[in-house]
C-alpha positions in Angstrom: -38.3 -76.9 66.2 -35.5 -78.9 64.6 -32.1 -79.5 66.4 -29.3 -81.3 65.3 -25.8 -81.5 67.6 -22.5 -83.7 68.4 -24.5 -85.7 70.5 -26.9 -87.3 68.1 -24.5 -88.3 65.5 -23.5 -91.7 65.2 -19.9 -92.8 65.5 -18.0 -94.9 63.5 -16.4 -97.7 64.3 -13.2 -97.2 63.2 -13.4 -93.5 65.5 -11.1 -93.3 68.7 -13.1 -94.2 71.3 -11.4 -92.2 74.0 -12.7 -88.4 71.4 -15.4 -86.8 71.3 -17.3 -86.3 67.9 -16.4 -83.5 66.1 -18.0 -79.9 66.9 -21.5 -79.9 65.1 -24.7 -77.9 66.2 -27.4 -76.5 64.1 -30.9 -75.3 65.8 -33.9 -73.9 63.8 -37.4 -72.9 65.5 -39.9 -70.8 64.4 -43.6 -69.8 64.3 -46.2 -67.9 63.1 -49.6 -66.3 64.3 -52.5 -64.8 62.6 -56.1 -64.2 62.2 -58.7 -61.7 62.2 -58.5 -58.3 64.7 -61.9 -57.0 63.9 -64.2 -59.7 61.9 -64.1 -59.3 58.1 -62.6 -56.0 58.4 -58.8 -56.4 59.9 -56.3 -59.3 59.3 -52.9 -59.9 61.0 -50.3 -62.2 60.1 -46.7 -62.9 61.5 -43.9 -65.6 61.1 -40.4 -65.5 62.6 -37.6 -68.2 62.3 -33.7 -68.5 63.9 -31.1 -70.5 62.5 -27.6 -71.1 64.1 -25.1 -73.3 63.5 -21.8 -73.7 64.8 -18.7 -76.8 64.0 -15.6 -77.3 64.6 -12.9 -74.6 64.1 -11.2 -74.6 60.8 -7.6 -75.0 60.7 -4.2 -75.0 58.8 -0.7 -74.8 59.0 1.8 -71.8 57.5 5.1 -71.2 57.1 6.0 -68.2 59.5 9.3 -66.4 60.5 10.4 -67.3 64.2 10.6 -64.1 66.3 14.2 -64.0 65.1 13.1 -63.9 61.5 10.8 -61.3 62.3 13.7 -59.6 64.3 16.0 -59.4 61.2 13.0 -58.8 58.8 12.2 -55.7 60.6 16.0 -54.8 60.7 15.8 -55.1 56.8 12.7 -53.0 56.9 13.2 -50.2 54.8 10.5 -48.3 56.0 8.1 -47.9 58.7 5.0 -49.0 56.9 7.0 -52.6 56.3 7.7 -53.1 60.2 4.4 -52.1 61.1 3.0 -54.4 58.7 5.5 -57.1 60.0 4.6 -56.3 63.8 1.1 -57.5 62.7 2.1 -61.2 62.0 2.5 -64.4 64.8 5.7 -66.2 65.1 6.7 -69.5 64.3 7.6 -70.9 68.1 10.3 -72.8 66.4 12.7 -73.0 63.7 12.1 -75.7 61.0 14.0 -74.1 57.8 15.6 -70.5 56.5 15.1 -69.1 53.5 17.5 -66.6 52.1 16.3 -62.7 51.9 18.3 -60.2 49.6 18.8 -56.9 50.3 20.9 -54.5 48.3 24.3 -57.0 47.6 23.6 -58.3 51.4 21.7 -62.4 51.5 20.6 -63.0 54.9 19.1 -66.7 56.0 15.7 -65.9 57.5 14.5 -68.6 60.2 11.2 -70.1 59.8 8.5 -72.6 61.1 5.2 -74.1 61.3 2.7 -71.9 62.9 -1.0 -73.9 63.0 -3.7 -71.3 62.4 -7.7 -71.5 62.9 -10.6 -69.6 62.8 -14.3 -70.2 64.2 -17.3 -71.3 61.9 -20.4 -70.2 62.6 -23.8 -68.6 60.7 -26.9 -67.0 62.7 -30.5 -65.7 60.8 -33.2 -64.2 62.3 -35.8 -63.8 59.8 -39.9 -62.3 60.1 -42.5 -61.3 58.6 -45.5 -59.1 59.5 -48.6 -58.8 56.9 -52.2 -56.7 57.7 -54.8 -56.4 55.2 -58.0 -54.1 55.9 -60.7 -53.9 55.0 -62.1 -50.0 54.2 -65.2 -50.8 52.0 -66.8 -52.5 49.1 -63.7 -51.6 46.8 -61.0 -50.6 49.2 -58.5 -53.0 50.2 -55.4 -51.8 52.2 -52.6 -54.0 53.7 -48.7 -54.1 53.7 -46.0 -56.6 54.5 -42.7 -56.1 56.2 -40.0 -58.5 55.5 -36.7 -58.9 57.3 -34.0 -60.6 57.1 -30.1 -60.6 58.9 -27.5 -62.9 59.1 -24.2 -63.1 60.7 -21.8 -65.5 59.7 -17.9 -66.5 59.9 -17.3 -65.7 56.0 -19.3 -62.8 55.8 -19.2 -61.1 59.0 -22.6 -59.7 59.7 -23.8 -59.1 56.3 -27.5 -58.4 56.3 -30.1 -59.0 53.2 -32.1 -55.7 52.8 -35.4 -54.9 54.0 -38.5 -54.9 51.7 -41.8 -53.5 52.8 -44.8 -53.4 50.1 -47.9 -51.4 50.2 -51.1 -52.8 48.3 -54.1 -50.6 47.9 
């Protein structure tokens, strides 16, 4: 087993004292097993290992329309598909700047701020293997292994490696 978190890091001396360290976990453990189910004849084998990690949520700033931006951007809509589209974004909770929008021969100032923005950061595996090998006779050997592997992750969002199984004779 091998863990790693916030806890064990060392600070540094120019850190506030009165903060915690940053967000950083990462766990492994694993094992495996194996051996013989009938004595020269039957072998069994399996491994299996998790892997999570988790930090601290990344983060940045954009430049977003206050809810009166979005108000007059949706009034300058020309279409549904564009308000629904602008229904979808957050607003700026307040104003820092305008920028001018042109429709037609019409220039309207569009109020805008800072919005800050973050999203988690996180990966999970699970990965194991099974193997048996028997043994049917003087030239007749017969086993197969089943390998799997899945991972789930902030940047790909579940994405699993494929399965492989492979059948000796």
């Amino acid at each position: 087993m091998y863990n790693i978190n916030r806890n064990y890091l060392a600070r540094s001396n120019l850190a506030d004292p009165g903060n915690p360290n940053p967000r950083f976990d990462y766990n492994r453990v694993g094992g495996d097993m194996g051996g013989p189910i009938l004595y020269n004849r039957w072998f069994a084998f399996g491994a299996f290992e998790y892997q999570t990690q988790g930090r601290e949520a990344l983060g940045s700033t954009a430049t977003l329309p206050t809810a009166n931006g979005l108000q007059a951007l949706k009034s300058l809509a020309v279409n549904d598909a564009v308000r629904s589209i602008l229904a979808q974004f957050p607003a700026a909770p307040t104003q820092s700047t305008t920028t001018p929008v042109t429709v037609g021969n019409t220039t309207t100032q569009i109020p805008l701020g800072q919005v800050s923005l973050s999203a988690p950061d996180y990966v999970t595996q699970y990965d194991y293997l099974i193997d048996s090998d028997f043994n049917a006779g003087k030239h007749s050997l017969r086993g197969g292994i089943h390998l799997y592997a899945a991972s789930s992750s902030s940047s790909t969002a579940g994405a699993a490696a494929p399965v492989f199984r492979l059948q000796c004779q």
